[in-house]
C-alpha positions as CSV (number, residue, x, y, z in Angstrom):
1,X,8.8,60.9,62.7
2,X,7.4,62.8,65.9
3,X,4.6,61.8,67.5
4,X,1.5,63.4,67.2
5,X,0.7,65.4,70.5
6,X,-2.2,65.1,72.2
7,X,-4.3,67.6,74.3
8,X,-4.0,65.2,76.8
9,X,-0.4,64.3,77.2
10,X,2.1,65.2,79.7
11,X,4.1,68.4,78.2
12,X,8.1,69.0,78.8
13,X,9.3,72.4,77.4
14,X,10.0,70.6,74.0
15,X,6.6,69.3,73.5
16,X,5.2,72.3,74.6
17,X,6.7,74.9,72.2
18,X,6.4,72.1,69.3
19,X,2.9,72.3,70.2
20,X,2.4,76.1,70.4
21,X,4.5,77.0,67.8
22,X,2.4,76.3,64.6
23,X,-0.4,78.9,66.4
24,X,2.8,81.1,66.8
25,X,3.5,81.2,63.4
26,X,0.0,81.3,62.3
27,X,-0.7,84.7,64.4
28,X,2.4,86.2,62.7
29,X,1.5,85.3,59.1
30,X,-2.0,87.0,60.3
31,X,-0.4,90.2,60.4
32,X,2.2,89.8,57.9
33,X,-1.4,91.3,55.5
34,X,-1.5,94.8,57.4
35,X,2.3,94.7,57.4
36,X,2.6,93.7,53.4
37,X,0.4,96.3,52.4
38,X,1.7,99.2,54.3
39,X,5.3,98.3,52.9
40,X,4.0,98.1,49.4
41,X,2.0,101.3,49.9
42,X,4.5,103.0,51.6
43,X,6.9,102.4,48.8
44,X,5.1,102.8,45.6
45,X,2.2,104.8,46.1
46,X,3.4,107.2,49.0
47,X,2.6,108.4,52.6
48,X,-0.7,110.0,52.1
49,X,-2.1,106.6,50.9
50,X,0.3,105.0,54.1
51,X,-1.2,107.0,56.2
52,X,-4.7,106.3,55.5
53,X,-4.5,102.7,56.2
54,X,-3.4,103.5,59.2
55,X,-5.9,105.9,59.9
56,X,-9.0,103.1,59.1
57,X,-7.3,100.1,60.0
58,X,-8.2,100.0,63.3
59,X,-11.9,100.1,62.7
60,X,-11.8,97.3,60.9
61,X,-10.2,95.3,63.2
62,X,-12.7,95.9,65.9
63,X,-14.9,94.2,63.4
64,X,-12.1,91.2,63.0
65,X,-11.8,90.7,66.4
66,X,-15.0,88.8,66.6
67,X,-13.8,86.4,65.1
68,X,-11.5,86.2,67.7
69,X,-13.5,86.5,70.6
70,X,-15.8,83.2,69.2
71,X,-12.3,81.6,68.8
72,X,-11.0,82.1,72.2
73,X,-14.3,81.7,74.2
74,X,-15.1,78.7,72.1
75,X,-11.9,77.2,72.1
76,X,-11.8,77.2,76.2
77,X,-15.6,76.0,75.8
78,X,-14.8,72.7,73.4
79,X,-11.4,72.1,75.2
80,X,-13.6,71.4,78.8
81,X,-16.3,69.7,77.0
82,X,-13.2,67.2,75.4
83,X,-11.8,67.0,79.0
84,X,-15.2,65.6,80.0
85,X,-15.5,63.2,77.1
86,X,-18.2,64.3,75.6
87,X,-17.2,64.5,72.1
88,X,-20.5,65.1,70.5
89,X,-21.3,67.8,72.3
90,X,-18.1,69.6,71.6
91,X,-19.0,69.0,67.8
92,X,-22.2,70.7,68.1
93,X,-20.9,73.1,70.3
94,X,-18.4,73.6,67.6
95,X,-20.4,73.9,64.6
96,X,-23.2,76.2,66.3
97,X,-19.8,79.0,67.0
98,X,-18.8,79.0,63.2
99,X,-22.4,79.2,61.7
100,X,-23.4,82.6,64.3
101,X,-19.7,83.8,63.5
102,X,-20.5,83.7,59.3
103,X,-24.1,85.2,59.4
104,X,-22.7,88.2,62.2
105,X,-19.8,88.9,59.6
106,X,-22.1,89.0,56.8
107,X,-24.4,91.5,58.9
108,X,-21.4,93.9,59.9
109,X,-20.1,93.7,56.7
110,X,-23.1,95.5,55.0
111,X,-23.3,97.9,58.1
112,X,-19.9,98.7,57.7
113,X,-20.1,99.6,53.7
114,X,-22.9,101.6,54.7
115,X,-21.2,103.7,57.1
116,X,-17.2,103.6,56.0
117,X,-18.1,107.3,55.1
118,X,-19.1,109.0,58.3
119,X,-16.5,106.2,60.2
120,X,-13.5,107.7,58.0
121,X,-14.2,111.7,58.4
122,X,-15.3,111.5,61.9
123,X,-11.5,110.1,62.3
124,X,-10.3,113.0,61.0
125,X,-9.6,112.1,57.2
126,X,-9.8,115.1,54.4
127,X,-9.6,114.8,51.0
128,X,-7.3,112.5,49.4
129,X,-6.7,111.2,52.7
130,X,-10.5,110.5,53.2
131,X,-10.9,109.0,49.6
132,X,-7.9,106.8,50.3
133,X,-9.8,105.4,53.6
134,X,-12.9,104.8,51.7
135,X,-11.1,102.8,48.9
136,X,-9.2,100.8,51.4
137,X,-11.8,100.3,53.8
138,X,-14.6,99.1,51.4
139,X,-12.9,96.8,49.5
140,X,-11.0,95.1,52.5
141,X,-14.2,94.7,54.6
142,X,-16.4,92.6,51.8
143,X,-13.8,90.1,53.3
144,X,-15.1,90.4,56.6
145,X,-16.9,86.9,56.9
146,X,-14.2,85.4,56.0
147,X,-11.7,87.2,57.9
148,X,-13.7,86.5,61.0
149,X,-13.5,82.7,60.2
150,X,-9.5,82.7,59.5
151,X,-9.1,84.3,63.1
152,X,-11.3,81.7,64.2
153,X,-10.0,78.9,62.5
154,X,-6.5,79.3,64.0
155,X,-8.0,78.7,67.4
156,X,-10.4,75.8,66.5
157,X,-7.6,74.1,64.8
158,X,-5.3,73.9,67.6
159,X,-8.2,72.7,70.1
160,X,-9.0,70.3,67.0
161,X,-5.5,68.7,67.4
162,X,-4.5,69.9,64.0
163,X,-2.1,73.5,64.9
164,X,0.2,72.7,61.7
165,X,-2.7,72.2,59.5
166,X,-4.0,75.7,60.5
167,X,-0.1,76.9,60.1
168,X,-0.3,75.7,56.4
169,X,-3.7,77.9,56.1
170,X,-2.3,80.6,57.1
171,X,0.6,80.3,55.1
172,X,-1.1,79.9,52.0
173,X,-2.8,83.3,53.1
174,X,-0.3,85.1,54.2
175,X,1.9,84.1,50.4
176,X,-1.6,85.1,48.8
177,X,-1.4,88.2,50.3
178,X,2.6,89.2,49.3
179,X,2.3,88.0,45.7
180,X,-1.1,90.0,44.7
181,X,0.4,92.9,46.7
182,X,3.3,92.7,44.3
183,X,1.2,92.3,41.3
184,X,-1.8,94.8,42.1
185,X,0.7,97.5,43.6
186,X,3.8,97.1,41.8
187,X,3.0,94.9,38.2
188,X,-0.9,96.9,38.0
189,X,-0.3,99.9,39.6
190,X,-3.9,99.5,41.3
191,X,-2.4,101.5,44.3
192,X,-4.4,101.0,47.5
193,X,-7.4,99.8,46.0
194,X,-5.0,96.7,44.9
195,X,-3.6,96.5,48.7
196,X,-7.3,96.3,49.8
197,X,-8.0,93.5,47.0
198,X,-5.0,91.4,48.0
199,X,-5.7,91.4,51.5
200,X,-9.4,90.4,50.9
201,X,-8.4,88.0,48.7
202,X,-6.0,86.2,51.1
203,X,-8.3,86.4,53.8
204,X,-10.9,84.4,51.8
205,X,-8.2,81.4,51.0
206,X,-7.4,81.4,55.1
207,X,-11.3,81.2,55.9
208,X,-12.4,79.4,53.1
209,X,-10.1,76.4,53.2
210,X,-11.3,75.4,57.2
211,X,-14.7,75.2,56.1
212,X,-14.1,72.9,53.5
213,X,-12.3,70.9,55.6
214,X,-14.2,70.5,58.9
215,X,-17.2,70.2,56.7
216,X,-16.0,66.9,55.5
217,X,-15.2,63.6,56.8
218,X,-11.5,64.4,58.5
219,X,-9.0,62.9,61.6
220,X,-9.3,65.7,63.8
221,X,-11.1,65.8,66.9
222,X,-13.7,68.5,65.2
223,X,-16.1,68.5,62.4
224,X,-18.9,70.5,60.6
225,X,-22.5,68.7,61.5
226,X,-25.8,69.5,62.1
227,X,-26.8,71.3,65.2
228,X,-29.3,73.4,67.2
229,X,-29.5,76.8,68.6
230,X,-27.9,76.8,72.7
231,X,-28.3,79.9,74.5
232,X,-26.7,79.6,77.3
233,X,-23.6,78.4,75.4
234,X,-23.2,81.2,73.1
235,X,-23.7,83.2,76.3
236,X,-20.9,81.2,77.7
237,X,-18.8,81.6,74.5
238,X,-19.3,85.3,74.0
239,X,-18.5,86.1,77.7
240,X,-15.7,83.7,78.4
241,X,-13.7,85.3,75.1
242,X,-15.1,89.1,76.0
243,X,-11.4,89.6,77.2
244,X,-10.2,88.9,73.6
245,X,-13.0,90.8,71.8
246,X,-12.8,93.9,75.0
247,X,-9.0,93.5,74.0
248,X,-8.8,93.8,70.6
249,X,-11.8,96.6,70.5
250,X,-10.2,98.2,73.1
251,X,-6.7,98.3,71.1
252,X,-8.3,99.3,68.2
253,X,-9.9,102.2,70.0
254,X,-6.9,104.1,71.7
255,X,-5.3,103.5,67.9
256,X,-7.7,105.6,66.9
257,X,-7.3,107.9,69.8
258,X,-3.4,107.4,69.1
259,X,-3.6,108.8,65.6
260,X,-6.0,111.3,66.8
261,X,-2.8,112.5,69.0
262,X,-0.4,112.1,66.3
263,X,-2.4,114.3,64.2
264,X,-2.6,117.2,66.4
265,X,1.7,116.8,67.6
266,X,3.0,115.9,64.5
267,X,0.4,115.7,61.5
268,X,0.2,113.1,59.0
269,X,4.1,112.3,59.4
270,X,3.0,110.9,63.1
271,X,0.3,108.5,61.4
272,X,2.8,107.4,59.3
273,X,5.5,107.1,61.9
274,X,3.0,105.0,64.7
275,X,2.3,102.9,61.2
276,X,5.5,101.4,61.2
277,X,5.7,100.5,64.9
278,X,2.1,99.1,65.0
279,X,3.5,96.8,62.1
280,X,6.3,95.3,64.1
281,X,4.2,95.3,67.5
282,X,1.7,93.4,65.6
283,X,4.3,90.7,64.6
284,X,6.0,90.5,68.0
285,X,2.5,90.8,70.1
286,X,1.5,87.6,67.4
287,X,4.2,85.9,69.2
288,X,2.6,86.0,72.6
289,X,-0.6,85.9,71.4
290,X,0.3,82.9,69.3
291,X,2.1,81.0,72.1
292,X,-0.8,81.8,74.9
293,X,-3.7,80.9,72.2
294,X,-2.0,77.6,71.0
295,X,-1.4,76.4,75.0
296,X,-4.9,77.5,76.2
297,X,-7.2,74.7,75.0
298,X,-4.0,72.5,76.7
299,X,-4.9,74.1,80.3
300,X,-8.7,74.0,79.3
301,X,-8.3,70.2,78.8
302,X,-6.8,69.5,82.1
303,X,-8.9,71.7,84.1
304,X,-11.6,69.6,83.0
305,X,-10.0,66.7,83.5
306,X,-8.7,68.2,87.1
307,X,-5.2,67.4,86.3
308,X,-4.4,69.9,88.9
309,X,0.1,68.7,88.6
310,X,-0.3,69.1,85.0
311,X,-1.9,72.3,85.3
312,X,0.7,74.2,88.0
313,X,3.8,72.4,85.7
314,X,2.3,74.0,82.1
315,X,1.5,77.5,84.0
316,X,5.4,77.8,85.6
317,X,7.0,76.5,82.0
318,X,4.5,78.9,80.1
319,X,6.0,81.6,82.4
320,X,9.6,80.8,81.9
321,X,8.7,81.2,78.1
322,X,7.3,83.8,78.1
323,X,9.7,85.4,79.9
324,X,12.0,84.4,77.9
325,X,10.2,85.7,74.8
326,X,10.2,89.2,76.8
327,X,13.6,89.9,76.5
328,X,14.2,88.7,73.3
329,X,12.1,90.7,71.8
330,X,13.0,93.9,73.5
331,X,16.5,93.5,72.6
332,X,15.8,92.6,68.8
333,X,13.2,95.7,69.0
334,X,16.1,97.8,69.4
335,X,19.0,96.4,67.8
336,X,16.1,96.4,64.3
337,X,15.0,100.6,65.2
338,X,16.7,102.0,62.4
339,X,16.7,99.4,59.2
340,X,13.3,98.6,59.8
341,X,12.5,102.2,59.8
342,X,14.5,102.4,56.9
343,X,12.7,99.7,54.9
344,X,9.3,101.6,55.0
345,X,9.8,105.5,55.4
346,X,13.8,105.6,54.5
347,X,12.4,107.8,51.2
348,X,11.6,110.7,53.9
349,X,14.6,112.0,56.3
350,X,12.2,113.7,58.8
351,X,9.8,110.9,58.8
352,X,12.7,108.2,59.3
353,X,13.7,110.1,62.6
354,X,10.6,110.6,64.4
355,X,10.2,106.8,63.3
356,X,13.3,105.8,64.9
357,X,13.1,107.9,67.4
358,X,9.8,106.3,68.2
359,X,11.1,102.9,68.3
360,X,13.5,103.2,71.1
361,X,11.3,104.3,73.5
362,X,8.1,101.8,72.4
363,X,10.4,98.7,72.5
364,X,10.4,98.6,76.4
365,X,6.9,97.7,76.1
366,X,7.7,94.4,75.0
367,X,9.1,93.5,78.4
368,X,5.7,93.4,79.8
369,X,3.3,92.9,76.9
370,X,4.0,89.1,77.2
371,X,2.5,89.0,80.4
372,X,-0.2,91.0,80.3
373,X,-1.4,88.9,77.1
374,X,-1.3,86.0,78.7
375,X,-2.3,86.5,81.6
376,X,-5.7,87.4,80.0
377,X,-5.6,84.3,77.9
378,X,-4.5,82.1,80.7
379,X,-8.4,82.5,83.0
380,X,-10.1,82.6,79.2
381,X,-9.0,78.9,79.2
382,X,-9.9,78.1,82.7
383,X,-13.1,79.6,81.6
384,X,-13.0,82.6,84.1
385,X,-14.1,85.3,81.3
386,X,-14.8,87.9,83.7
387,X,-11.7,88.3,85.2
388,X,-10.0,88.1,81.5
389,X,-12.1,90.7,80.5
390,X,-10.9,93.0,83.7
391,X,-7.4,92.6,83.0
392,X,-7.9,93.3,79.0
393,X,-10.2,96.7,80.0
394,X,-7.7,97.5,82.3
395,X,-4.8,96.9,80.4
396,X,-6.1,99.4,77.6
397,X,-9.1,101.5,78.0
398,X,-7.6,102.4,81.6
399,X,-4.0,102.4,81.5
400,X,-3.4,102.9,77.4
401,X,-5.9,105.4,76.7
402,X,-5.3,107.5,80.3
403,X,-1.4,107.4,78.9
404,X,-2.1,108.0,76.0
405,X,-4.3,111.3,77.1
406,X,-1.9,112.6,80.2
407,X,1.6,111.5,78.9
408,X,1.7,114.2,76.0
409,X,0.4,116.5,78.0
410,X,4.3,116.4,80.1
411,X,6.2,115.2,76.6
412,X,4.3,115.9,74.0
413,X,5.4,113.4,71.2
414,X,7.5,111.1,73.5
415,X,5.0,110.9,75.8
416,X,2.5,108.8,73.0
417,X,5.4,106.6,72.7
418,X,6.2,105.8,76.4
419,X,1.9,105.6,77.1
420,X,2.1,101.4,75.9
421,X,5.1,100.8,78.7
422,X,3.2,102.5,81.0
423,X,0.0,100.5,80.2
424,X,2.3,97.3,79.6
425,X,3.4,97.6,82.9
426,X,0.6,98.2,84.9
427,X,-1.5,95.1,83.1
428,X,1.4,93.2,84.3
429,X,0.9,93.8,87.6
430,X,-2.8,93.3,87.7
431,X,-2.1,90.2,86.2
432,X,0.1,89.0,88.5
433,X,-2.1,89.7,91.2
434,X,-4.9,87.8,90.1
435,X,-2.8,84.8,89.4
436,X,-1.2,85.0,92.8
437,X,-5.0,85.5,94.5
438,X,-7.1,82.7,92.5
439,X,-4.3,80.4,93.2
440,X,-5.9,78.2,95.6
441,X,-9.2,78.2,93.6
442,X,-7.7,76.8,90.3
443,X,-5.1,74.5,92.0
444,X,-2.4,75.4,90.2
């Protein structure tokens, strides 16, 4: 039986992708729900209803990605605090981060019931398209708290020493999530108002479960206990993971802006189609989000314990990963184009070649996307938010949305696709260019 690896240790590749790979898994499993649901939509209750989660699924995951952003900035927060060893602190720290994140998801929850409405028709939704949002979108977000916590969670439990007990969380979630989809969609016939169930169902047993267990007496190096209100740590928090929350708000913005495109070159059919590669970019973006969330609270534990040898070794073996990851991914992208297509819109011929079509050119992005996630994530755990934050602005609400604008302008169509390897590759080499200038300040 393996050892039990310690934020602390010294990490050869082996230990290191042992170590990350339970948060790898656990990012995947996250959006195995959005994928789940489109298939089972897709298949058995048809493209109108496809379409519409599409079209309101990423406003809800600006709201998800707070949990996020109390994850990552925490996470790099607690990691330092362990590094100095001060353990008590890190618990309070700890505790105060999960109690704000429940109360702000119960508060955006109601706000967003209130205004699903308006949200859904100023995205461009009509009739049975609109309806469909609203049904989706109201019954998914009274999950919100606890989706907030199970994005959360999957940080916490890796700076907590415990990644595969967040990995069998998520698990249990992400199963959750396929079997009610089968039985609400398929066995029921609830149509999208049973996708919307199951995936609020599922979130519930991935955000519940933590709670429960940090709350009690456990062996990890976190637990639930009473604590006291610190500004200038929440501050801390909320600006060192701004990168992740800019990110993910960011992303779910030029979606929007993407389907607003889609709409105007190629209708409801374009929705659909930018559906199905938003659902494999979500799995294979997990994957590098996974890998550079799971080895961040390691570089935030020796840059507070100023392991400077440990520090350069983990950032040139996280590169070689990474890259390594890259190409994998671009190749598989393509080789998978057409079944994957197949799976979800093979029922329409015209649908199932713009989707295709689409895939070849978006699966270049995945040469850069590694890098320009971690990069981000990499100065989050060194606790350099604002320069995290500039690469994640830059990365999408410069380079993404201006692509996304310009590029259609020259290729209509194929010009939405190519807009993420133009922004892909741009974040890359912003982020190589801070790494390369705050070398001598980190000492890596």
């Amino acid at each position: 039986m393996k050892k039990q690896i310690h934020l602390s240790d010294h990490f050869s590749y082996g230990k290191l992708l042992r170590f990350t790979l339970p948060s790898i898994i656990m990012m995947i499993f996250t959006s195995v729900y959005s994928v789940v649901d489109g298939l089972f939509v897709s298949n058995f209750v048809g493209k109108t209803a496809f379409a519409a989660i599409n079209l309101i699924m990423p406003v809800l995951n600006i709201l998800g990605t707070f949990g996020y952003m109390f994850g990552a900035g925490g996470s790099a927060l607690i990691a330092k605090t362990l590094g100095e060893q001060e353990r008590e602190k890190a618990n309070r720290l700890f505790s105060l981060f999960v109690y704000l994140s429940i109360g702000f998801g119960v508060l955006m929850m109601l706000l967003g019931i209130f205004f699903m409405r308006p949200i859904a028709a100023g995205l461009g939704a009509e009739g049975q398209l609109l309806e469909d949002c609203l049904t989706y979108g109201r019954i998914f977000i009274l999950a919100l708290p606890a989706w907030i916590l199970l994005y959360e969670f999957q940080l916490f439990f890796v700076t907590a020493e415990k990644p595969k007990l967040g990995l069998i969380v998520t698990v249990a979630a992400g199963v959750t999530n396929i079997v009610l989809d089968a039985l609400f969609i398929v066995v029921f016939k609830w149509g999208i108002a049973g996708a919307a169930a199951a995936s609020a169902l599922s979130q519930m047993v991935g955000g519940i479960f933590p709670l429960i267990y940090f709350g009690r007496r456990n062996s990890s190096l976190l637990k639930l206990t009473k604590t006291s209100f610190d500004g200038r740590a929440v501050f801390k928090c909320c600006t060192n993971g701004s990168s992740e929350l800019l990110s993910g708000i960011a992303m779910s913005l030029v979606g929007i802006v993407y389907n607003m495109q889609l709409m105007k070159y190629a209708g409801e059919d374009g929705v659909a189609a930018y559906g199905v590669l938003m659902y494999v970019s979500m799995i294979f973006a997990a994957a590098f989000l996974g890998y550079s969330s799971g080895v961040a609270p390691v570089f935030g534990y020796h840059y507070g314990a100023n392991d400077y040898g440990e520090l350069k070794g983990l950032l040139k073996k996280s590169l070689i990963i990474i890259g390594t990851f890259s190409i994998s991914m671009f190749v598989l992208s393509e080789g998978l184009a057409h079944p994957i297509s197949a799976v979800f819109v093979g029922y329409d011929k015209q649908l199932m070649e713009l989707t295709v079509n689409g895939f070849v050119i978006y699966s270049f992005a995945y040469l850069f996307m590694g890098m320009a996630i971690f990069s981000s994530s990499f100065f989050t755990a060194l606790n350099n938010g604002l320069v995290s934050a500039v690469i994640s602005f830059l990365r999408t609400l410069v380079f993404e949305l201006g692509a996304v604008l310009l590029l259609p302008l020259i290729w209509e169509i194929n010009g939405i696709w190519a807009s993420i390897v133009v922004a892909e590759f741009m974040a890359t080499v912003v982020g190589v260019i801070f790494m390369i200038g705050l070398k001598k300040k980190y000492r890596y």
